[in-house]
C-alpha positions, 0 to 999 in steps of 0.5 A, spaced: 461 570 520 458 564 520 461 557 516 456 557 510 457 549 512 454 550 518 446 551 513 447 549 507 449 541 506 454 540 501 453 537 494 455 530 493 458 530 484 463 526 481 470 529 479 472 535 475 477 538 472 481 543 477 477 539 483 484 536 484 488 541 488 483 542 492 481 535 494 489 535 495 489 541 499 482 539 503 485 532 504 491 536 508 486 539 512 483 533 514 488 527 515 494 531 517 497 525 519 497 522 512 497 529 508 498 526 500 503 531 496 500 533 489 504 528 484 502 523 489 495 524 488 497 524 480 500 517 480 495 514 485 489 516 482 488 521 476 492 516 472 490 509 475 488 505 469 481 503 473 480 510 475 472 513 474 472 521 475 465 518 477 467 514 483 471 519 485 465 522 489 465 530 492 463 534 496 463 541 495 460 547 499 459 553 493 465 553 489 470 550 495 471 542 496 469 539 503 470 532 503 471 526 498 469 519 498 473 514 493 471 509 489 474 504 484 473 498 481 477 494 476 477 497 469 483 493 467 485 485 469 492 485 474 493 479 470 490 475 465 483 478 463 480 477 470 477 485 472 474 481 479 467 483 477 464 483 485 470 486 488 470 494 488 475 498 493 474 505 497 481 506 498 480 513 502 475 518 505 475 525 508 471 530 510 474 538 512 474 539 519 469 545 519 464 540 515 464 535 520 458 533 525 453 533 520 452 527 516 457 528 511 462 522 512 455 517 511 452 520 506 459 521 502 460 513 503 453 512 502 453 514 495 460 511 494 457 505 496 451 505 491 455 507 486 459 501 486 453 497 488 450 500 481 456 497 477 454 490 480 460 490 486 457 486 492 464 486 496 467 493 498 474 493 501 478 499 506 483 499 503 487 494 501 486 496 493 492 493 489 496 496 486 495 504 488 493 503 496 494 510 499 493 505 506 493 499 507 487 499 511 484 503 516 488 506 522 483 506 528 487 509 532 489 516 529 481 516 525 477 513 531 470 517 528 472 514 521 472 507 524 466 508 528 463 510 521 465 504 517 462 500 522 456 502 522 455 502 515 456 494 515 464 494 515 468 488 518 475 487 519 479 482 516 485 482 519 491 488 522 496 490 518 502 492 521 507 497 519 514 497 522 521 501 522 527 500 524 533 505 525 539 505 521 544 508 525 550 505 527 547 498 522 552 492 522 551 486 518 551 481 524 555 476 525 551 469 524 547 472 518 555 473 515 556 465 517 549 463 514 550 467 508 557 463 507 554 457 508 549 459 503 555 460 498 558 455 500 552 449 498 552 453 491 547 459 492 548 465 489 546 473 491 546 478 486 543 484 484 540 482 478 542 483 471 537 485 465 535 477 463 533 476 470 528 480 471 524 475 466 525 469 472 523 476 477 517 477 475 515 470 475 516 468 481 513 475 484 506 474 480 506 466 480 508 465 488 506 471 490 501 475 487 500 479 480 500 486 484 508 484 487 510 483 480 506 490 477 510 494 483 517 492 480 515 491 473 513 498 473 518 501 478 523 500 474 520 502 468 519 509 472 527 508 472 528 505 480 535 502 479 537 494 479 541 495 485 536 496 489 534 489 488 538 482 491 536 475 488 537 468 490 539 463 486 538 455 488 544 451 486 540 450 479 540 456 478 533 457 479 530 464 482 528 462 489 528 469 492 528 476 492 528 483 496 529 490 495 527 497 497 526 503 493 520 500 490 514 505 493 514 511 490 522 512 488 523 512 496 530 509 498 528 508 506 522 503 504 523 497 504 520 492 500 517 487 497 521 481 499 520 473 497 522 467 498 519 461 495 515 456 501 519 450 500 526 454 501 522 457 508 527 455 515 533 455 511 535 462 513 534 464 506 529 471 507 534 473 514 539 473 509 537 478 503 533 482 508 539 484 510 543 484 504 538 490 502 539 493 508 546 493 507 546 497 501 541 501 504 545 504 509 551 505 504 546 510 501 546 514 507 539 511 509 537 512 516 532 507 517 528 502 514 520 501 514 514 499 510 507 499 511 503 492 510 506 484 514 503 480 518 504 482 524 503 474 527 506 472 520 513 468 519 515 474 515 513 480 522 517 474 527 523 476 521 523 484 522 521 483 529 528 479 530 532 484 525 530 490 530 524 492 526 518 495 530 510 497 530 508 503 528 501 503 526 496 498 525 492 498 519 484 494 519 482 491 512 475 492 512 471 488 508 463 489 506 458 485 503 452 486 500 447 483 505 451 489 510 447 494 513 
């Protein structure tokens, strides 16, 4: 029997009802290395405030979904009222094994493009949509066709992302951390799991320093019920909050680790090696075998930090920016 895909080219529409489990299920087929669960495809897109049911573009061959292209652009601000009006996201694309080899993959991204072009986005970034990114950006070595696609539509990488994991057994809190730890205590610094009250000077310091999508991600963690002992703040001898780290924060998932933050000035001063391994203490306590995350610099203060704690590469993922003029 002959794959209908093979002669009729598949139509390109906007979301419908009773798409999703298909898309999910197609998804599956095409990124087995990153499959996506049905409550994950709920939370991260279905119910994103900015999501459109027009800028998720599908592909369907008869009554069966082949492909789909997402396109999003800020509907709601991340902070203050500022909707970002030139910036636009594709924060992921497929196309079903048994519909590839045949245009589908550029003329979903095409269509993508032109529908966020047609709502005035003149910038479009792979994948670094905050706060729902499925990746952070493109793994060029698992999808080296997908990389080669981007490419040729005028994609540019900005920078690597790197995700890391390190192993949790047989974990020891190690004896200089123990030492500069005291030494912290001892100068009037104070670590702790946060209590209700501080989570207003939390915020502050995740949104001011570090971006409003890190405040988001913990004010909506928590409200979604993830526990403030998955949570280590630092205090100066002032009193003011200079740092924090937790785990716990993606998703409801114990093992990843992250975000953690600590104010420039406070850099050097062995402040971040302490709550890293602060949470990675109460990680283990709660039978955790490993540690890992998606998204540091891997040349930044921060990768030299994990790498020195035991952390290893796993993936690198490609932020991909187009402009306008591209292509």
């Amino acid at each position: 029997m002959t794959d209908r895909t093979t002669t009729t080219p598949a139509g390109i529409r906007g979301f419908r009802a009773g798409d999703g489990p298909q898309v999910v299920e197609a998804w599956r087929r095409s990124a087995p290395a990153d499959p996506i669960t049905p409550d994950r495809f709920r939370t991260l897109v279905l119910l994103d405030p900015n999501f459109d049911p027009e800028g998720l573009r599908v592909a369907v061959d008869g009554d069966r979904v082949v492909g789909a292209a997402y396109a999003v652009r800020r509907l709601t601000p991340m902070a203050g009222t500022d909707l970002e009006p030139e910036q636009g996201w594709i924060p992921f694309f497929f196309v079903a094994p048994a519909a590839r080899g045949r245009g589908l993959g550029r003329r979903l991204l095409t269509d993508a493009l032109d529908w966020l072009h047609g709502h005035g986005r003149t910038r479009v970034d792979f994948a670094s949509y905050t706060p729902n990114y499925v990746f952070p950006g493109l793994d060029a070595e698992a999808y080296p066709e997908a990389a080669g696609l981007l490419e040729s539509l005028g994609f540019r990488t900005l920078y690597a992302a790197a995700a890391m994991d390190r192993v949790l057994v047989g974990y020891r809190f190690p004896d200089e951390v123990t030492h500069r730890l005291d030494q912290l205590t001892g100068q009037g610094y104070r670590f702790a799991t946060p209590a209700d009250d501080d989570l207003v000077d939390l915020l502050a310091l995740a949104g001011h320093h570090f971006g409003p999508d890190w405040a988001c991600t913990i004010r909506a963690c928590l409200a979604a019920g993830t526990p403030l002992d998955r949570i280590v703040v630092a205090r100066d001898p002032a009193g003011r909050m200079v740092g924090w780290a937790m785990h716990g924060a993606f998703d409801s998932v114990d093992e990843r680790f992250g975000p953690i933050g600590v104010l420039e000035e406070m850099r050097g001063t062995g402040l971040g090696e302490v709550l890293l391994h602060l949470v990675l203490e109460r990680m283990r306590a709660l039978r955790a075998h490993s540690a890992w995350f998606l998204w540091t610099g891997a040349q930044s203060p921060a990768g030299h930090l994990y790498r020195k704690t035991g952390f290893t590469t796993t993936r690198v993922f490609r932020v991909l920016r187009r402009e306008a003029s591209a292509g």
